[in-house]
Backbone bond lengths (Angstrom), bond angles and torsions (degrees), N, CA, C in turn:
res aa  C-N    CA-C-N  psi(-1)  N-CA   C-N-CA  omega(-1)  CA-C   N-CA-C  phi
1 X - - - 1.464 - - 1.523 111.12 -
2 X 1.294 122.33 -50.69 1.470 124.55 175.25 1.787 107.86 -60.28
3 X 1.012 99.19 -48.10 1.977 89.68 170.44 1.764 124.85 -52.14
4 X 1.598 96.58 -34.47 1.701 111.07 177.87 1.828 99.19 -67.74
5 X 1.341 99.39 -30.00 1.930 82.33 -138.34 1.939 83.81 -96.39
6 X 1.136 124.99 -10.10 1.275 134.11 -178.94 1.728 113.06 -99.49
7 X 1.280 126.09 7.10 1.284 140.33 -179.81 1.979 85.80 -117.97
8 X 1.388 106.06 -50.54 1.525 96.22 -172.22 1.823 118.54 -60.65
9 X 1.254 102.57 -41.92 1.298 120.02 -176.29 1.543 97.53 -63.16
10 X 1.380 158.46 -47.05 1.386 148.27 167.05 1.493 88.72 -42.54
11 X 1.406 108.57 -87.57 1.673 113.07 -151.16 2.041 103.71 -48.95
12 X 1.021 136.76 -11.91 1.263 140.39 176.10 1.064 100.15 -68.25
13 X 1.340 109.52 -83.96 1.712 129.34 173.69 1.592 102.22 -30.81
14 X 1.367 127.09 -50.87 1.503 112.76 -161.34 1.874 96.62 -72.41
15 X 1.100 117.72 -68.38 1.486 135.20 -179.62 1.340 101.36 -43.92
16 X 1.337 140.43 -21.09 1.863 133.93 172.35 1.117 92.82 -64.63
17 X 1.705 108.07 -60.70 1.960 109.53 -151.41 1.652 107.55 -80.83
18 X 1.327 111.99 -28.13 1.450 99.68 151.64 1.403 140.21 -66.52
19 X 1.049 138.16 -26.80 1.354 168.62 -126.28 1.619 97.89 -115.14
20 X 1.829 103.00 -73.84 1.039 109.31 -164.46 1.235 120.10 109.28
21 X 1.543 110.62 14.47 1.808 118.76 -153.22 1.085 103.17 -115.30
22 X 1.295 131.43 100.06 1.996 123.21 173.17 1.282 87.55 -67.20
23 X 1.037 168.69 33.14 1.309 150.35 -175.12 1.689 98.44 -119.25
24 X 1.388 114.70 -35.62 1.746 140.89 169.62 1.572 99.80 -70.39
25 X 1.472 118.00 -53.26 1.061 105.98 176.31 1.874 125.26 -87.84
26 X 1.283 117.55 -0.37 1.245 98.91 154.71 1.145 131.92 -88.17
27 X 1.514 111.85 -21.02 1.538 111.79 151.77 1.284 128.51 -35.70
28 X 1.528 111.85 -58.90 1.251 115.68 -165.82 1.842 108.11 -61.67
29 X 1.356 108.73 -42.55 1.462 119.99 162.05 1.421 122.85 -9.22
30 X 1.494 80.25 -76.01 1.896 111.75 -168.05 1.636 103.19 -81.02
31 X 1.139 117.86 25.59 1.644 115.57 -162.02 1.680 72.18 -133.17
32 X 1.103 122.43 -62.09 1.744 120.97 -166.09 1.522 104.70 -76.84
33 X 1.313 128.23 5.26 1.549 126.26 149.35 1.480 109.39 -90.20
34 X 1.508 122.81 -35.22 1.384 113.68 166.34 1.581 123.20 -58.12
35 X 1.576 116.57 -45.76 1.317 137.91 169.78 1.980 92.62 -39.92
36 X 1.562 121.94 -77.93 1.242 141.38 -163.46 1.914 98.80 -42.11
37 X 1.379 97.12 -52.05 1.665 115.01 -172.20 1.566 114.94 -59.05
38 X 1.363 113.61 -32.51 1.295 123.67 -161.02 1.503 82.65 -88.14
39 X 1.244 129.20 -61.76 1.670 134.59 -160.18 1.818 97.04 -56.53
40 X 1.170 133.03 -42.84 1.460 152.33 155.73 1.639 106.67 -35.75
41 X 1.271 117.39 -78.06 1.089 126.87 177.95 1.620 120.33 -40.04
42 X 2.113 96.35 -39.85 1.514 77.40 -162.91 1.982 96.16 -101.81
43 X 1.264 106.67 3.06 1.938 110.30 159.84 1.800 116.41 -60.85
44 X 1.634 91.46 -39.46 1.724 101.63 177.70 1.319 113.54 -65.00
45 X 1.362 118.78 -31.08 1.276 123.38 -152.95 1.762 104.14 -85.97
46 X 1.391 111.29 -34.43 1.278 138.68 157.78 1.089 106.18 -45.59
47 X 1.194 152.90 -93.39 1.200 171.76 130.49 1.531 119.42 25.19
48 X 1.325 109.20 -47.45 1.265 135.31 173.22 1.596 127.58 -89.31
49 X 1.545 105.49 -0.35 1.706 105.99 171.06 1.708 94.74 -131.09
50 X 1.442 122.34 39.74 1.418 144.64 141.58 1.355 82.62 -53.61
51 X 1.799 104.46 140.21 1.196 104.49 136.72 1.929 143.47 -83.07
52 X 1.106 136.17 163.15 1.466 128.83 -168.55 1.653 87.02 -71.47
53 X 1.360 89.87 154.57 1.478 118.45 173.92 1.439 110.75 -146.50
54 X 2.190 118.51 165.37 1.241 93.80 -160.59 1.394 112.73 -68.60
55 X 1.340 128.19 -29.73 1.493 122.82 -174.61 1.707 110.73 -57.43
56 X 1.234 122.39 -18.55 1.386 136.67 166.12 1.312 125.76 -122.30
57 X 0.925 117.31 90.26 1.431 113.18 -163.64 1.459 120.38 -103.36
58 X 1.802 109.33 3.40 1.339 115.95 152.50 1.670 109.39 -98.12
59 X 1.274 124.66 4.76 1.465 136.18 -167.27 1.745 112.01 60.93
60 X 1.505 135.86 -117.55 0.816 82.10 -156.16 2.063 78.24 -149.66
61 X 1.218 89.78 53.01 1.694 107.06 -174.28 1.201 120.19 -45.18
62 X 1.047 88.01 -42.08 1.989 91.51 -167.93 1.816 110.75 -94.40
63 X 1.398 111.15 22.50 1.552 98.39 145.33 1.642 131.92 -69.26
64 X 1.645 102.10 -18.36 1.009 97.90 -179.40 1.221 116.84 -76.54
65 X 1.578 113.33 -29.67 2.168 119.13 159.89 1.445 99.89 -49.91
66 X 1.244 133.20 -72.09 1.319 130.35 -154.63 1.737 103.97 -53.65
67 X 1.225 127.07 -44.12 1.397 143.62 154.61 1.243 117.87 -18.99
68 X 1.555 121.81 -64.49 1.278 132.41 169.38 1.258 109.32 -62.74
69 X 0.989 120.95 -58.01 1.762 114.52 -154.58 2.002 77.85 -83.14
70 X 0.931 149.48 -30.07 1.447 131.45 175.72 2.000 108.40 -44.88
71 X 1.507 93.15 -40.12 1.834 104.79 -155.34 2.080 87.75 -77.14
72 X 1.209 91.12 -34.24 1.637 93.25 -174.06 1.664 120.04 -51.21
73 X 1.735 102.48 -56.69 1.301 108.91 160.54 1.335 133.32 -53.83
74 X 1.748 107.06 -30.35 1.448 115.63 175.58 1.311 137.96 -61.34
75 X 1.679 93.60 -12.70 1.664 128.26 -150.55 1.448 91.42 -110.68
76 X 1.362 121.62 -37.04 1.482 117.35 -151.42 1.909 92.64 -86.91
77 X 1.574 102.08 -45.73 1.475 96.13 -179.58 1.542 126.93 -47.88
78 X 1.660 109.45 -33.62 1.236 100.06 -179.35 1.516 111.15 -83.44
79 X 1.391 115.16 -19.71 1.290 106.10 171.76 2.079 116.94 -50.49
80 X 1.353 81.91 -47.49 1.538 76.19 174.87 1.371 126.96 -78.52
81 X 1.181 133.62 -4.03 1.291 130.17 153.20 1.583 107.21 -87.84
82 X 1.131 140.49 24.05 1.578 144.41 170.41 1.475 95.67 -111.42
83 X 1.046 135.37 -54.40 1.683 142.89 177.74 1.489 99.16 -67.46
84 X 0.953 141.39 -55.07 1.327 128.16 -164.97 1.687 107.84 -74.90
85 X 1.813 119.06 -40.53 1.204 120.91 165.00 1.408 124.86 -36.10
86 X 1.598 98.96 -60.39 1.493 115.35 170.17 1.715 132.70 -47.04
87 X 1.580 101.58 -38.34 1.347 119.75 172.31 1.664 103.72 -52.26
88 X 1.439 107.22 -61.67 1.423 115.04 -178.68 1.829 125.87 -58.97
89 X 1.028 94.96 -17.87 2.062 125.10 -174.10 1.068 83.72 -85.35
90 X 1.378 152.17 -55.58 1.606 136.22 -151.01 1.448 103.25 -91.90
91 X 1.234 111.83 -45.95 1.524 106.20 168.25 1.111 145.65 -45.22
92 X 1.931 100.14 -30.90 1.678 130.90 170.13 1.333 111.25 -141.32
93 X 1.182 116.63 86.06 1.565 110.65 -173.28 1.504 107.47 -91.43
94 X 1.503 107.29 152.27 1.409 106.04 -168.84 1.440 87.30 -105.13
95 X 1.494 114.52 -168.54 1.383 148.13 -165.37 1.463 97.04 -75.61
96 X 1.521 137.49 143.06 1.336 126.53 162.02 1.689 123.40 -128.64
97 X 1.119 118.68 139.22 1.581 105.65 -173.43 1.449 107.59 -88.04
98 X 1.131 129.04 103.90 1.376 133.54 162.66 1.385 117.24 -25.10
99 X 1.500 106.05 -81.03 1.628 99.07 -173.12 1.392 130.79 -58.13
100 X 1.446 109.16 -41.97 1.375 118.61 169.05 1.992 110.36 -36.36
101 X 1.414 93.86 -63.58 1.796 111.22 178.07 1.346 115.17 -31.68
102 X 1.495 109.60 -73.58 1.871 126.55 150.19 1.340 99.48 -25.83
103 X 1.228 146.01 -92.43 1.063 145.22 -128.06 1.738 96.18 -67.95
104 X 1.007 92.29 -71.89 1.591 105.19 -169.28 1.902 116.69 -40.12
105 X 1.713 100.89 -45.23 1.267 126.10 -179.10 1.496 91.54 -50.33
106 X 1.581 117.09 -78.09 1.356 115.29 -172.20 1.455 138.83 -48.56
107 X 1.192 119.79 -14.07 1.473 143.95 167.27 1.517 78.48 -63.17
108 X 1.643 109.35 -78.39 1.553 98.78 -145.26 1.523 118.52 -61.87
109 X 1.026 106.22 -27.33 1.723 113.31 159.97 1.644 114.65 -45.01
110 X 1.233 128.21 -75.15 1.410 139.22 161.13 2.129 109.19 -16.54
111 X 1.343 80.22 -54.70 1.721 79.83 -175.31 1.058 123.84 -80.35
112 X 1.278 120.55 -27.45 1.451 152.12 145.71 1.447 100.01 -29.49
113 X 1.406 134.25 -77.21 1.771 136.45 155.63 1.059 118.83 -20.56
114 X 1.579 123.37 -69.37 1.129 130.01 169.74 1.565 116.60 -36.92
115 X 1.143 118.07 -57.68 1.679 121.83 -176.47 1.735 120.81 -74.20
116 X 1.171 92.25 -14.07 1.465 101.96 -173.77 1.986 88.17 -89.78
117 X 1.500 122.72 -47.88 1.458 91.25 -177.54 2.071 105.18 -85.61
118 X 1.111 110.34 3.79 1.814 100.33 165.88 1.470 101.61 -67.38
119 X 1.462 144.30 -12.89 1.591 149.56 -126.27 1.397 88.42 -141.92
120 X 1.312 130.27 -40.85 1.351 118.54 -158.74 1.545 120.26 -72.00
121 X 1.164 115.25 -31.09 1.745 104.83 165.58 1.418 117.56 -52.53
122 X 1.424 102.13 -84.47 1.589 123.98 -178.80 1.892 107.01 -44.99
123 X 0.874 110.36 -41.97 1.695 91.62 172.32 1.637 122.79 -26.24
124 X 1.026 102.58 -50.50 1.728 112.89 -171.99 1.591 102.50 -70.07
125 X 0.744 122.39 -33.32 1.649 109.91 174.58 1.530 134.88 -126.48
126 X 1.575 106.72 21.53 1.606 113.29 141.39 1.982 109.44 -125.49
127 X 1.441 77.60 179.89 1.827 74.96 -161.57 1.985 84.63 -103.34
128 X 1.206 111.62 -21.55 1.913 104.10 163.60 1.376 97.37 -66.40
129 X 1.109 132.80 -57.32 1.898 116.14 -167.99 1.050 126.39 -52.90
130 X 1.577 90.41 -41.96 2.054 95.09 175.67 1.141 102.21 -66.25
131 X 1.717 136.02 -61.23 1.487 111.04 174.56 0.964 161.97 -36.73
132 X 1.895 100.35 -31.22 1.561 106.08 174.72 1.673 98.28 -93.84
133 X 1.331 123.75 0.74 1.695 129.45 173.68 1.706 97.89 -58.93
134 X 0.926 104.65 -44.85 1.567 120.13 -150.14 1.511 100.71 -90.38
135 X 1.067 116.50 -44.42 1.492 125.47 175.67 1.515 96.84 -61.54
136 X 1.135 124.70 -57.20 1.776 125.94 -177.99 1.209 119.69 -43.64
137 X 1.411 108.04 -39.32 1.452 135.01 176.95 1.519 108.25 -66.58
138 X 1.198 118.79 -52.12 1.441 115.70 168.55 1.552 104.86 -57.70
139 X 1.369 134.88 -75.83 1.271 135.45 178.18 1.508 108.68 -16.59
140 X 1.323 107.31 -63.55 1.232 99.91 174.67 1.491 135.08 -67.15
141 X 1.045 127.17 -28.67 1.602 118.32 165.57 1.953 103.46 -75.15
142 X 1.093 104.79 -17.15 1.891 106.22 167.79 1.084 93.72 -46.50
143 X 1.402 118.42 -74.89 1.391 124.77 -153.76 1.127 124.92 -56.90
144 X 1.259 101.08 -33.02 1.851 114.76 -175.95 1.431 104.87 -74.92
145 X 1.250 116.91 -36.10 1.586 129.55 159.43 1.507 134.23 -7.41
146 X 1.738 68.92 -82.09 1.893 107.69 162.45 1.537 112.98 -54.65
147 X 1.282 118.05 -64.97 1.458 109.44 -172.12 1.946 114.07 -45.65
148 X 1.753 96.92 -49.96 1.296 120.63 -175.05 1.831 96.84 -38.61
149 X 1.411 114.05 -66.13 1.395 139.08 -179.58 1.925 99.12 -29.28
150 X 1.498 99.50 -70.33 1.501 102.67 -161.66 1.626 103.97 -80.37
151 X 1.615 128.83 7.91 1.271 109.31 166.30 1.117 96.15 -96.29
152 X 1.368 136.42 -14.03 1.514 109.97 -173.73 1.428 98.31 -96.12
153 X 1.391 138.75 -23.68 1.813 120.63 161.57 1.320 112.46 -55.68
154 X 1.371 119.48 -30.76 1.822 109.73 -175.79 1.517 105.12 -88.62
155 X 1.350 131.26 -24.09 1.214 127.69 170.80 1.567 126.15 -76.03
156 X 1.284 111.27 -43.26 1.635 135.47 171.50 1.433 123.80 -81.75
157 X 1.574 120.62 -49.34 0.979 125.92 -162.71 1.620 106.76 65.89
158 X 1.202 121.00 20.74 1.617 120.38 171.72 1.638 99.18 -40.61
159 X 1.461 106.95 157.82 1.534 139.88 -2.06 1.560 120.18 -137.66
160 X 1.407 95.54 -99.33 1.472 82.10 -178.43 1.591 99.99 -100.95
161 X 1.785 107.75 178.28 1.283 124.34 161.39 1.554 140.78 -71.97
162 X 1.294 102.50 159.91 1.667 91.39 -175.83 1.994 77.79 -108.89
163 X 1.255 100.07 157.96 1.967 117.05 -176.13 1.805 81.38 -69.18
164 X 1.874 95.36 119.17 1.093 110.95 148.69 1.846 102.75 76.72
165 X 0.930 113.26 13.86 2.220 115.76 156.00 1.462 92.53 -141.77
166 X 1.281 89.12 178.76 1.474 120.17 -177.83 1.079 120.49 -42.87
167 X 1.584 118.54 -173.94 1.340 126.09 130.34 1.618 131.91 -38.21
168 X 1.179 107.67 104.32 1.745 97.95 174.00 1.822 107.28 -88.15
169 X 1.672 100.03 -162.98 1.325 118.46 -173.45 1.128 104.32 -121.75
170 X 1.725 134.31 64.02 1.200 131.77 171.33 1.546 129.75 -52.51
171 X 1.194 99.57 -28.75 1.439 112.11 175.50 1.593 114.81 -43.42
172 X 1.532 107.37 -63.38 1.803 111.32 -165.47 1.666 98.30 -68.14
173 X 1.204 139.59 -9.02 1.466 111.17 166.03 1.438 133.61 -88.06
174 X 1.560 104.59 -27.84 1.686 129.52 134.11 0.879 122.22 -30.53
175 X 1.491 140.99 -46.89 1.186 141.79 162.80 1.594 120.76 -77.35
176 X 0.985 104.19 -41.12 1.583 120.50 173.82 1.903 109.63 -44.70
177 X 1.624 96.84 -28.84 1.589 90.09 166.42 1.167 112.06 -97.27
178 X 1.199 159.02 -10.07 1.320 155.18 176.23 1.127 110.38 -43.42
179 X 1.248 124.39 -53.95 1.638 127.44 172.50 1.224 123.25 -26.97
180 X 1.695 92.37 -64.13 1.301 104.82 -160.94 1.877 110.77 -97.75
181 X 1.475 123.55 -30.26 1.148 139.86 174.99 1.682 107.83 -50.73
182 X 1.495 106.76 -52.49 1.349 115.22 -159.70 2.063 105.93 -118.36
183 X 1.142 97.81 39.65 1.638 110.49 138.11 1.188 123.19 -150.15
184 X 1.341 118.39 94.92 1.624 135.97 160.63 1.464 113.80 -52.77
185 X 1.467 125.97 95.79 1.164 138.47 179.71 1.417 123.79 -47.47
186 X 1.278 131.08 114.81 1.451 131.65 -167.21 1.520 96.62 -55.26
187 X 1.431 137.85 67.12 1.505 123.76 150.77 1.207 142.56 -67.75
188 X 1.857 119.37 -4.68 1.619 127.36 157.24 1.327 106.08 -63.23
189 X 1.274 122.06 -54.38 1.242 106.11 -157.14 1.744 129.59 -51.66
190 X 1.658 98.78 -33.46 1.616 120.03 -170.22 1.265 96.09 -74.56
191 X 1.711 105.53 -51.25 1.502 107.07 -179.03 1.724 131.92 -60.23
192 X 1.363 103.79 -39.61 1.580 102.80 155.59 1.090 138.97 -57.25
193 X 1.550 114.66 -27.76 1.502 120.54 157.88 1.273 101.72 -49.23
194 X 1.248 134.55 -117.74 1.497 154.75 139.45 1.272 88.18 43.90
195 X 1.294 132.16 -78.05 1.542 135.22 -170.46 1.710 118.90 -72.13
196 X 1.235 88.77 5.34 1.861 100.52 170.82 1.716 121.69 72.62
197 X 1.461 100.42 16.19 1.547 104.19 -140.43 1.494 89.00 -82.33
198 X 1.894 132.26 174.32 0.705 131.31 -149.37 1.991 111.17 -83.24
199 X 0.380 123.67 122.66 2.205 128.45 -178.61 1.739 79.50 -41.53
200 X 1.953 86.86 152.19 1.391 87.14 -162.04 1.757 78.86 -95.57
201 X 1.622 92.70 173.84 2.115 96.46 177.19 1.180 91.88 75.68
202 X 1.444 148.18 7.09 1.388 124.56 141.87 1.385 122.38 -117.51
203 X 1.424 107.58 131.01 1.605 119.09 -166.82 1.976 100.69 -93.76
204 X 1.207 111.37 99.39 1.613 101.72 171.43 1.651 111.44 -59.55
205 X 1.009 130.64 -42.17 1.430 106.28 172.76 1.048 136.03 -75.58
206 X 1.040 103.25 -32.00 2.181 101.10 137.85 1.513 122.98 -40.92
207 X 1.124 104.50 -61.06 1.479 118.32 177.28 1.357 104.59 -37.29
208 X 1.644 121.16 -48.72 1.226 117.07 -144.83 1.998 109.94 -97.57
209 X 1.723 89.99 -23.15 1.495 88.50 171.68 1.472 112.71 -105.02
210 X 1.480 124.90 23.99 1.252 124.59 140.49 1.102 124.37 -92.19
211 X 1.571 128.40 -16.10 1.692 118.70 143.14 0.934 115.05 -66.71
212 X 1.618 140.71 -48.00 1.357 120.24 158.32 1.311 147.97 0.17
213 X 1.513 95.65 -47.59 1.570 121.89 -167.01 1.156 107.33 -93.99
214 X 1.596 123.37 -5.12 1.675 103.45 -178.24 1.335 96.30 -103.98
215 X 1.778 94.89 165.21 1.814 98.92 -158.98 1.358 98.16 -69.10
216 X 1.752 104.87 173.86 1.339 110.41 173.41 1.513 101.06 81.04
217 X 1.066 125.66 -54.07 1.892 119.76 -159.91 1.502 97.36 -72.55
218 X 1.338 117.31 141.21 1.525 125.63 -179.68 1.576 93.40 -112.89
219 X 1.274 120.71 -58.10 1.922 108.10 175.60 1.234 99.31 -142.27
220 X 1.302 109.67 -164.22 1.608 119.31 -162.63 1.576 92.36 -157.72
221 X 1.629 116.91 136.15 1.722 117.78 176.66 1.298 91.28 -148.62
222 X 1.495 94.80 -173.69 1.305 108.42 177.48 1.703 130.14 43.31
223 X 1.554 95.38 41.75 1.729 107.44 -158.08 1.726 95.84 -104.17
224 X 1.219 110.45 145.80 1.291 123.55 -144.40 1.443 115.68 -168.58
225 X 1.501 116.63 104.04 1.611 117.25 -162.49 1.353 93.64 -133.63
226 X 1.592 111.97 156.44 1.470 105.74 -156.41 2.117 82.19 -166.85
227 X 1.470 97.98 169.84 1.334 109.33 174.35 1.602 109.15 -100.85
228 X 1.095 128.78 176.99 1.622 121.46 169.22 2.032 77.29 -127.85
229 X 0.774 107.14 -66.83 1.717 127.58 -156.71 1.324 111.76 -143.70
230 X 1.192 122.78 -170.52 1.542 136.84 -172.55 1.335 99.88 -81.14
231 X 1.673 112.42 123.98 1.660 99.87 172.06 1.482 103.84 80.09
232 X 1.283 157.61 -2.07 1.518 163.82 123.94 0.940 134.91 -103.23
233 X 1.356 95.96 83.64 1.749 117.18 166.71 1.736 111.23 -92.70
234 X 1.527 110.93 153.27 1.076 141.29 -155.56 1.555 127.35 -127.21
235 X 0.999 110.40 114.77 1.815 96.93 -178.43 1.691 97.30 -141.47
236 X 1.573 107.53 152.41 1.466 114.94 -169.93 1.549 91.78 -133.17
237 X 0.906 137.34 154.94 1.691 148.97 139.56 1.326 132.31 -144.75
238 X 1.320 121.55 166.19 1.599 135.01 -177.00 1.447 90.71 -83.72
239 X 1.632 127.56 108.44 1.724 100.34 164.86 2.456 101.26 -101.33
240 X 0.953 94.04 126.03 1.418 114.28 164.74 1.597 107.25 -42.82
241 X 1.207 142.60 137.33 1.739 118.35 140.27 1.776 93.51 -132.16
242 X 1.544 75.48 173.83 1.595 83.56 178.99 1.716 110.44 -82.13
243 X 1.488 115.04 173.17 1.162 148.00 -178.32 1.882 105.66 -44.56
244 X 1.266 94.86 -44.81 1.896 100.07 172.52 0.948 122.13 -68.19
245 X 1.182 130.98 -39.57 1.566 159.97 -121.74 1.625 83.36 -103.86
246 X 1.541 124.94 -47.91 1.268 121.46 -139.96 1.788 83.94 -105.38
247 X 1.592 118.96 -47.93 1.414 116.80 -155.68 1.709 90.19 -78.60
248 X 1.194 135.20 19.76 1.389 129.84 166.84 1.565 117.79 -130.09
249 X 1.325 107.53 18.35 1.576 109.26 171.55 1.297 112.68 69.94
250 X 1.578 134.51 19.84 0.860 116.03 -138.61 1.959 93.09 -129.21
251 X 1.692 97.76 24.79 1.625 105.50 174.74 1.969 114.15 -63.41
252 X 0.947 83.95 -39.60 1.724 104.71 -175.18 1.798 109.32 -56.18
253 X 1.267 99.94 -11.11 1.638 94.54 -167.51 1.371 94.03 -110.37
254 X 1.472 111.29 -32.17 2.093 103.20 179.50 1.398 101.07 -78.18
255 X 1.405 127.08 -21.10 1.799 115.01 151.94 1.142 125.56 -38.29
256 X 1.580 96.77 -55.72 1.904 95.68 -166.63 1.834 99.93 -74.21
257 X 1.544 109.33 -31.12 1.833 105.70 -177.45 1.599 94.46 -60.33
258 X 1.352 139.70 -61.09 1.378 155.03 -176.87 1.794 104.56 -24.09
259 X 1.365 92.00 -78.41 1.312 81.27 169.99 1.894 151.03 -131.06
260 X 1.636 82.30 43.28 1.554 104.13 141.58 2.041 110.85 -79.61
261 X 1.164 119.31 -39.79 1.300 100.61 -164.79 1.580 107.83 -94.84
262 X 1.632 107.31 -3.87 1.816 103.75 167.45 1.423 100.89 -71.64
263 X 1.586 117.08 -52.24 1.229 122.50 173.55 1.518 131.97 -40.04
264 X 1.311 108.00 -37.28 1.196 110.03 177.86 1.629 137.22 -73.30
265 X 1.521 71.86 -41.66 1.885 108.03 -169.51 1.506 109.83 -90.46
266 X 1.390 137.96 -30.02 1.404 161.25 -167.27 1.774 115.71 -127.93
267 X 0.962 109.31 153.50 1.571 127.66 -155.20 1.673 85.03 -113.03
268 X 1.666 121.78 52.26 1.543 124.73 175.80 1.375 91.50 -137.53
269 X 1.087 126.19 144.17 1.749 123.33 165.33 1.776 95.97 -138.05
270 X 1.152 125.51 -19.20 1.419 120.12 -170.05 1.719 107.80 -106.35
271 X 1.171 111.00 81.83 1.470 133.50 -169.29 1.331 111.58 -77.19
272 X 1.441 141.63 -172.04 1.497 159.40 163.04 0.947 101.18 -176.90
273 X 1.651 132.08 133.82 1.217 147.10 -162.82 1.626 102.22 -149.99
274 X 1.489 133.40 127.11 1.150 130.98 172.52 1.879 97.86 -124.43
275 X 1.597 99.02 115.08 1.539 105.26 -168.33 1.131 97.71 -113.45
276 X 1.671 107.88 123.00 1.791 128.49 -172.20 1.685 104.33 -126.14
277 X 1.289 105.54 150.46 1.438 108.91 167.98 1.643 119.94 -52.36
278 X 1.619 114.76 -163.78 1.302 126.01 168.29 1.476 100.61 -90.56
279 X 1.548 121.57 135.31 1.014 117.70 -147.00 1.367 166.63 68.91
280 X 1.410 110.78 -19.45 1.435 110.09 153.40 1.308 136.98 -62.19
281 X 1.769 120.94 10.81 1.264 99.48 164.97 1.361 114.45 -83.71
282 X 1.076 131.92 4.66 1.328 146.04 -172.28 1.736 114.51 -69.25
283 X 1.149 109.65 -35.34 1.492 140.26 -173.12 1.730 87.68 -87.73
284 X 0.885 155.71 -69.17 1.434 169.02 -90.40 2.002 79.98 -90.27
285 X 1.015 105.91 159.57 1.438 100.55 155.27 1.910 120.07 -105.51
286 X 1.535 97.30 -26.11 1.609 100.86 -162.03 1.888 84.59 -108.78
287 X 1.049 145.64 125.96 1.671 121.99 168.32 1.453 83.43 -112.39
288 X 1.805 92.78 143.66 1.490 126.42 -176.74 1.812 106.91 -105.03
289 X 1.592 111.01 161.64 1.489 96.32 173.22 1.699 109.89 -63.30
């Protein structure tokens, strides 16, 4: 994919500035943040099948978050220099070469296909694949954009006038935002990692009155689910038991019920459980919710 999208990004770039087409050249743009993203993606990916060590003792997972939300920002800047270009393009539109535009556009569409099925497995189970999946996906309706754009200047000669010249080519700066206007960069997702926030598809109050429900447990606090990375989510809690539960040895078995039925029932398998009598938060020095 990085060989496709880094062969495309020249021929974009060459065919914009010949052409005359911001619409060629925001492609090429948003193609050399995919190029940038992929080289990102695959440093994170490196990085992240380190094994843990003691100074890391989850190793070193979440480059691949920092990765994403890096490509996100990377993505958003050029958007705004594609919108602001464009702003200025409609006001003064230059001359545009149709065929060249077509030509070039449609390549990048084609490769655009190509990368979207190199993307299509692995999407589903990192949160970099799905991004640059999705980003491809934009590229590609860009492209189709563009072509759309330059058949109706070579067919129409649209649109309107500037006071006192010709016919211009309103179309390619109109299009020239599509790229960038109409893909909103997945930035919750990286950012909720990072911010610890809860993995989506798990309901804690569900969570919490299905520990409830196994015998022995009287309440459940201090419950706390979090992402590590794509595909490792995390949850810790205080589980309570009653007075029997504890004077019969019998903590070890609402563990294994605990988490067989988080496991089963919930999209968490990597648990922490700290199991205290009735009453020990009392002893606690700091008490948490």
């Amino acid at each position: 994919m990085l060989a496709i999208t880094l062969c495309l990004v020249v021929v974009q770039a060459v065919g914009g500035l010949l052409s005359g087409s911001l619409a060629l050249l925001a492609d090429a743009g948003h193609m050399l943040t995919d190029a940038t993203g992929v080289v990102i993606a695959l440093i994170a990916g490196t990085l992240a099948a380190r094994p843990a060590t003691n100074a890391r003792t989850l190793g070193l997972q979440r480059a691949e978050i920092l990765a994403a939300l890096g490509n996100a920002v990377l993505l958003a800047a050029v958007a705004v220099w594609v919108l602001a270009e464009a702003a200025g393009r409609w006001r003064d539109p230059p001359d545009v070469s149709t065929g060249l535009m077509i030509a070039v556009a449609s390549a990048g569409a084609l490769a655009n296909g190509v990368c979207l099925l190199l993307l299509r497995g692995g999407q589903r189970e990192s949160l970099n694949l799905r991004g640059a999946y999705l980003e491809v996906l934009g590229d590609l309706l860009g492209s189709v954009a563009v072509v759309v754009a330059g058949v109706v200047i070579a067919l129409t000669g649209y649109t309107r006038r500037r006071p006192g010249i010709g016919p211009d080519r309103g179309d390619d700066p109109a299009q020239g935002m599509v790229p960038a206007a109409g893909r909103p960069r997945r930035c919750a997702a990286p950012a909720g990692v990072l911010l610890e926030a809860t993995p989506r598809g798990v309901d804690l109050d569900q969570v919490r009155d299905h520990v409830r429900g196994v015998p022995g447990v009287v309440d459940v606090r201090d419950l706390h689910a979090w992402t590590i990375t794509s595909g490792v989510p995390v949850l810790s809690a205080h589980i309570v038991v009653d007075q029997e539960c504890v004077s019969s040895g019998r903590t070890g078995e609402v563990l294994d019920r605990l988490g067989q039925c988080l496991a089963g029932q919930f999209d968490v398998e990597h648990c922490t459980f700290q199991v205290e009598p009735v009453g020990h938060r009392e002893q606690e020095a700091v008490h948490h919710r």
